[in-house]
C-alpha positions as CSV (number, residue, x, y, z in Angstrom):
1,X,75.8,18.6,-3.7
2,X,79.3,19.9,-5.4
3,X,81.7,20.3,-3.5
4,X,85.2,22.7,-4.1
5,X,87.8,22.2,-2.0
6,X,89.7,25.7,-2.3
7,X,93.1,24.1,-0.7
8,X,95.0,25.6,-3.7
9,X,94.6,29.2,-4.9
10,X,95.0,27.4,-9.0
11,X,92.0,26.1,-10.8
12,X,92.5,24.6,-14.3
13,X,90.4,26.6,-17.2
14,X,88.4,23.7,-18.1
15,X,87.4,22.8,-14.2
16,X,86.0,26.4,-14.1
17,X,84.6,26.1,-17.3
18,X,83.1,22.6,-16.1
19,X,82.2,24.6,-12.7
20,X,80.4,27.1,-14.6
21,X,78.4,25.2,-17.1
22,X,77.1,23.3,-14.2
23,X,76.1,26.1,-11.8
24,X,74.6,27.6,-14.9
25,X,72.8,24.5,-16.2
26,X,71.3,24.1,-12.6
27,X,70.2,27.5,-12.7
28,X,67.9,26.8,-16.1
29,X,66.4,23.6,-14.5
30,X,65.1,25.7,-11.9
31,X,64.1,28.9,-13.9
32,X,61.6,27.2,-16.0
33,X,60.4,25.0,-13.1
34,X,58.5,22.9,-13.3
35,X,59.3,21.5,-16.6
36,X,57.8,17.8,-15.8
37,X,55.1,16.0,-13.7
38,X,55.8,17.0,-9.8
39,X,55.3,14.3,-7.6
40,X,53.1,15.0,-4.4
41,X,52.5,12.1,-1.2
42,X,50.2,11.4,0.7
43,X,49.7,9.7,3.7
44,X,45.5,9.0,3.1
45,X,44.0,6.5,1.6
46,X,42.3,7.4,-1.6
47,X,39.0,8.8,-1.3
48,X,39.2,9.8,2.8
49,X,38.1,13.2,3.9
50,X,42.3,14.2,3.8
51,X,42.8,13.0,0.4
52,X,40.2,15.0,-1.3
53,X,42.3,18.0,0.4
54,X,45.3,16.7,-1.2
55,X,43.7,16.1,-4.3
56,X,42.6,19.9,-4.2
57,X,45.5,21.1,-4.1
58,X,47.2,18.7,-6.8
59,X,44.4,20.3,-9.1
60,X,44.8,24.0,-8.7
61,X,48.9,23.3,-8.9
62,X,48.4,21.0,-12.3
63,X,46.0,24.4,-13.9
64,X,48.7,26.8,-12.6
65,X,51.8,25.1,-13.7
66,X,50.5,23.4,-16.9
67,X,52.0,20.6,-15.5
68,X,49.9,17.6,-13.8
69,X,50.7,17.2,-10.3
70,X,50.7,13.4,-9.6
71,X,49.0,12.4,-6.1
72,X,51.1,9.7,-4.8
73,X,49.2,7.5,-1.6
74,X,51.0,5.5,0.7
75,X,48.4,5.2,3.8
76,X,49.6,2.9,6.4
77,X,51.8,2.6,9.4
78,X,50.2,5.7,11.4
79,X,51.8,7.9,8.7
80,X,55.3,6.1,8.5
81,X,55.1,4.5,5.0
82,X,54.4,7.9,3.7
83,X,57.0,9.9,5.6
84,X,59.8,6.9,4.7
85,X,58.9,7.2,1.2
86,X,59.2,11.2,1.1
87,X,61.7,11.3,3.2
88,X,63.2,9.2,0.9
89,X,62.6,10.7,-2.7
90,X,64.8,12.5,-5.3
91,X,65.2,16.4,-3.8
92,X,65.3,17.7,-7.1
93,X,62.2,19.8,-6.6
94,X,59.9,17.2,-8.1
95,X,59.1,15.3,-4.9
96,X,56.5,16.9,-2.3
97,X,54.8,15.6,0.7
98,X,51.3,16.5,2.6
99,X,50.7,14.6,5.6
100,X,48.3,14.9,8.5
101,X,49.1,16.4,11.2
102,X,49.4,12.9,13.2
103,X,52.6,12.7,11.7
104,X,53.5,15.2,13.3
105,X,52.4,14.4,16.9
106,X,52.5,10.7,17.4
107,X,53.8,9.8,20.2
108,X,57.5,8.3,19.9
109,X,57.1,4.6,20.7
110,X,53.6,4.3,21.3
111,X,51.8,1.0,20.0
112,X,51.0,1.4,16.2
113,X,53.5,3.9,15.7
114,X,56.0,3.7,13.2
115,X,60.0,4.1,14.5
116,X,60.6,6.7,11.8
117,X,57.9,8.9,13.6
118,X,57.0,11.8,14.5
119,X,58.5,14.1,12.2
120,X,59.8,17.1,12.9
121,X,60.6,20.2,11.4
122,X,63.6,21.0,10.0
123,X,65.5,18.0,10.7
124,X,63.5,15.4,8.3
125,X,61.9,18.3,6.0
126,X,61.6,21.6,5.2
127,X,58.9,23.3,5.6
128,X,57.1,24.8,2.3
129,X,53.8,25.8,2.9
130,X,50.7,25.5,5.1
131,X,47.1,24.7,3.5
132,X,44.4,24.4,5.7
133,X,42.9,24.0,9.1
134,X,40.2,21.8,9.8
135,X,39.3,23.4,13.6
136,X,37.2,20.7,16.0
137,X,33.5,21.8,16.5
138,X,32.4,21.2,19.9
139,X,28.5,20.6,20.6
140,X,26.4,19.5,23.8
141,X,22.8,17.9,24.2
142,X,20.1,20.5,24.5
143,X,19.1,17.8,27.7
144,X,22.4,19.4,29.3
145,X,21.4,22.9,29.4
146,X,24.1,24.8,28.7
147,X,24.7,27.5,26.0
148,X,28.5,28.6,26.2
149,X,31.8,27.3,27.3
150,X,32.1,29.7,30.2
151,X,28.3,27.5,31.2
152,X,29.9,24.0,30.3
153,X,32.7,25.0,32.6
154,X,31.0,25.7,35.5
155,X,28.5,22.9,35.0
156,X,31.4,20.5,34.4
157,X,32.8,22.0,38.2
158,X,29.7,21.4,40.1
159,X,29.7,18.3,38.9
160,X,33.0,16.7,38.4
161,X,33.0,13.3,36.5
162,X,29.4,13.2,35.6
163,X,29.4,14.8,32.1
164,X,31.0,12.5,29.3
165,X,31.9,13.4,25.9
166,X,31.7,11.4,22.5
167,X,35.3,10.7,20.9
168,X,36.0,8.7,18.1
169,X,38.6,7.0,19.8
170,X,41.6,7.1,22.3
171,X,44.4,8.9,21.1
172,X,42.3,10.6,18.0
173,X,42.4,14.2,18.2
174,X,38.6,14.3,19.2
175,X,40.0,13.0,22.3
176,X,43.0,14.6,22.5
177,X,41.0,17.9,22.3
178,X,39.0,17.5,25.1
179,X,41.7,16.0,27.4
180,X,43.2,19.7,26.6
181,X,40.3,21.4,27.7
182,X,40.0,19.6,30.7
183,X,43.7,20.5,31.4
184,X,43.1,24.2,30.6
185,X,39.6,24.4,32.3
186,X,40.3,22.9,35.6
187,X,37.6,20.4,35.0
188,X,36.9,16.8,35.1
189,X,34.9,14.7,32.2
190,X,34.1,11.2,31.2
191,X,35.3,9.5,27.7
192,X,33.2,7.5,26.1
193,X,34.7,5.9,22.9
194,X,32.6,5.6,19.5
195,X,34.4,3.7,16.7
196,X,31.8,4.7,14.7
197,X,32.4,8.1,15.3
198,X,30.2,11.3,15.8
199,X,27.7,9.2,13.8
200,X,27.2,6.3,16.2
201,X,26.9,8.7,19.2
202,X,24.5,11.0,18.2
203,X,21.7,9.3,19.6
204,X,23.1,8.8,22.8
205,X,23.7,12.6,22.8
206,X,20.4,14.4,21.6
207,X,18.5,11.6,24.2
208,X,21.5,13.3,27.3
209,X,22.8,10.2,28.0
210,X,25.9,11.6,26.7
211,X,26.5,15.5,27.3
212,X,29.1,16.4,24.2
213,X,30.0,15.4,21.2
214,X,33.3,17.2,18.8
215,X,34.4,16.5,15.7
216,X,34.7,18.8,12.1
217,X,32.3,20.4,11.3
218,X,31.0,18.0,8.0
219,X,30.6,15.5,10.5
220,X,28.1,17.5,12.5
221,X,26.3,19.3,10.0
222,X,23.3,17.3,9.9
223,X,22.8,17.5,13.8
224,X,23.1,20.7,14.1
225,X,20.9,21.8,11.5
226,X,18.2,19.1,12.7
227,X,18.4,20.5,16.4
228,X,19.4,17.3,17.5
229,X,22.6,18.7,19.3
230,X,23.5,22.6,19.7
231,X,26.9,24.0,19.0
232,X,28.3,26.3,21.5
233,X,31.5,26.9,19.9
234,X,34.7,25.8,17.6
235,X,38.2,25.4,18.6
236,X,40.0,27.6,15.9
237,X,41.8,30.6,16.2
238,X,39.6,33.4,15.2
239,X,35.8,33.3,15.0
240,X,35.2,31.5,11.2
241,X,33.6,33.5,8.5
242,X,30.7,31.2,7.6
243,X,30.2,31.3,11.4
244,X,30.5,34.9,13.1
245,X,27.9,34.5,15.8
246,X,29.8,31.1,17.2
247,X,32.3,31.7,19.8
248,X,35.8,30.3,20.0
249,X,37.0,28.1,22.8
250,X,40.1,30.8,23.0
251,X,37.4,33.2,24.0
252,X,37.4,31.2,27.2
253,X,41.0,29.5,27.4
254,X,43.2,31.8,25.5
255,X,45.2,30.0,23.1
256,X,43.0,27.1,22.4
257,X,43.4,25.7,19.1
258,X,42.7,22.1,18.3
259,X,41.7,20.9,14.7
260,X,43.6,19.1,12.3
261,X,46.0,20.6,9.7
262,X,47.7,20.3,6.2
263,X,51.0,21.4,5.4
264,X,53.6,20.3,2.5
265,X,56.7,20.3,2.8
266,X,60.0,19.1,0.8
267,X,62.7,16.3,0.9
268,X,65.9,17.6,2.3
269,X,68.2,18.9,0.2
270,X,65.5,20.3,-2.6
271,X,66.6,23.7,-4.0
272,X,66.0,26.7,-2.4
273,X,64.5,28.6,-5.2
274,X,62.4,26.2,-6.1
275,X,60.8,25.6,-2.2
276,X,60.2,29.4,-2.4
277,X,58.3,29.1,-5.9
278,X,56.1,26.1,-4.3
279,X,55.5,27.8,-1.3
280,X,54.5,31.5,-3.3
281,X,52.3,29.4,-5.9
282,X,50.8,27.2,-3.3
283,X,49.6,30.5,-1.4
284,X,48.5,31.8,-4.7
285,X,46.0,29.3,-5.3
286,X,44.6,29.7,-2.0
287,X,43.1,33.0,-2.7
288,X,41.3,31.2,-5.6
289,X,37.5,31.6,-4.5
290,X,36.9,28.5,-5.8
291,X,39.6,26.6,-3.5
292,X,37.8,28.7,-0.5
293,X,34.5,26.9,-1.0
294,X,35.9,23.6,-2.0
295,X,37.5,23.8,1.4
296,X,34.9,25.4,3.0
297,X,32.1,22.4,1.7
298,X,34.6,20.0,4.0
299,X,34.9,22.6,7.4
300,X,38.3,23.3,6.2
301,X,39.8,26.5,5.8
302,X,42.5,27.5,3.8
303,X,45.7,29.8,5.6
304,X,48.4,31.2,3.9
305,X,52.1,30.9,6.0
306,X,55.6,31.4,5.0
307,X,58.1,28.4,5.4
308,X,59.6,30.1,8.9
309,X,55.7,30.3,10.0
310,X,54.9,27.0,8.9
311,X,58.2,25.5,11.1
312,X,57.1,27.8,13.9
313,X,53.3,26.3,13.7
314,X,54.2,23.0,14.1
315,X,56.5,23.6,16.9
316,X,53.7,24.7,18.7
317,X,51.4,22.4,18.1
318,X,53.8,19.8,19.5
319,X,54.6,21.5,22.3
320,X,50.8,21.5,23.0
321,X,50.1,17.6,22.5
322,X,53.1,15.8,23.0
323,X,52.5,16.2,26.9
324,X,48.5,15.0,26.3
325,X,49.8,12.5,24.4
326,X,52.4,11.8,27.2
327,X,49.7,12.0,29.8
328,X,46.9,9.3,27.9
329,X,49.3,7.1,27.9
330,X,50.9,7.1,30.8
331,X,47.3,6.8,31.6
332,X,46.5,3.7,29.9
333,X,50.0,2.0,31.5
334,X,52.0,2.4,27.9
């Protein structure tokens, strides 16, 4: 960043004219941005369920700008290679970054965690954009006999402890979700962990030896449509389009919102201009049909935000988990 020190009132002509040339040649790099391949991390491995979002999104940039977008994967550390190696990169406008939202929300010091995480909002990025939500879809066993939240509730109240739930694992947002609703409902349930995921419990769920099962909606699919569990609702904010006759959880517990999330957002110092363009062209590509039902083919939905709502989101989102998070494991003796 240049900086004039304005001590004395004089300024040669050829340190204005030097001034100048550089405020105007900075000026042109940004007008015709972007001018060269644009760099954009990610914190997936190649080929996982978040990847093919970021690979979306690379796409539709690459046909807008006419220049390719470059995914760039760094997976490992619980998001902290990734978020070293954006944090990191040349802010000249050329460097993005879209994590998971796990970056976001680990919890500082926890086993597997990276030191360098979580990340917050504006001090290690600035905000550019928000993509997508991929809300949690929450189904029972038809052997549980329940139809709604506001049943699951009062079933879960009669009888505390007795009805378990399918997670893919401590810690994952599956688990985090339902340790929310518990929170927020007044009721008490029983975790059972599936590495396997949603996939290795379904059995146990359609037989009722386990009462509930969550996870995005892709995962699920097949179950539902086979009757083999029943969806009673989804944790997102508004009742989904493809979906109008299936309740939210915030129809219940106002508020409730539990899913994971895409945002991008820039190195530190990046232009201003140029996070504006990003963040207009990124919206603009969202309203493509065919990015809707790319999206939509995965239980994600696109949702256009400014950079203030994006900053905004994210602070609450940790201001809802970090105390779940908090609680699991001071839970587990952590």
């Amino acid at each position: 960043m240049l900086r004039v020190d304005f001590k004395y009132r004089g300024v040669s002509l050829a340190a204005a004219m030097g001034l100048t040339f550089a405020a105007a040649t900075a000026v042109s790099a940004q007008s015709n941005f972007p001018n060269r391949p644009v760099n954009l991390i990610s914190d997936s491995a190649p080929g996982s369920s978040n990847d093919v979002s970021v690979r979306i999104v690379a796409e539709q940039l690459s046909n807008l700008w006419r220049q390719q977008v470059v995914v760039m994967n760094y997976p490992g550390a619980g998001g902290g290679i990734s978020a070293r190696t954006a944090s990191q990169a040349t802010p000249d406008g050329y460097n993005f970054y879209m994590p998971a939202a796990s970056v976001f929300l680990a919890l500082k010091g926890a086993p597997g965690t990276a030191p360098n995480l979580p990340v917050e909002l504006p001090r290690d990025f600035i905000p550019v954009a928000f993509v997508s939500l991929q809300p949690i879809f929450i189904a029972v066993s038809p052997k549980l006999n329940v139809s709604s939240f506001s049943e699951l509730i009062a079933l879960a109240k009669q009888k505390p402890g007795e009805i378990s739930f399918a997670a893919t694992g401590k810690g994952r947002i599956t688990h985090l979700t339902m340790e929310l609703f518990q929170e927020r409902a007044g009721v008490k349930l029983t975790f059972v962990p599936y590495a396997g995921g949603p996939a290795a419990a379904m059995n146990d769920v359609a037989t009722g030896r386990v009462g509930i099962v969550l996870d995005g909606y892709s995962s699920l699919a097949g179950a539902i449509d086979g009757n083999m569990i029943k969806s009673i609702g989804v944790a997102a904010p508004e009742r989904l389009p493809q979906f109008p006759n299936l309740p939210t959880v915030s129809e219940v517990l106002p508020g409730f919102f539990a899913g994971g999330w895409n945002i991008i957002v820039a190195p530190l110092g990046t232009p201003a201009d140029i996070v504006k363009k990003v963040g207009e062209d990124v919206n603009k590509i969202l309203d493509n049909p065919d990015v809707i039902q790319k999206f939509e083919k995965l239980g994600t939905y696109p949702r256009k935000m400014s950079s203030e709502e994006v900053g905004a989101f994210v602070k609450r989102e940790q201001e809802v988990w970090r105390p779940i998070l908090e609680k699991v494991a001071k839970e587990d003796g952590k």
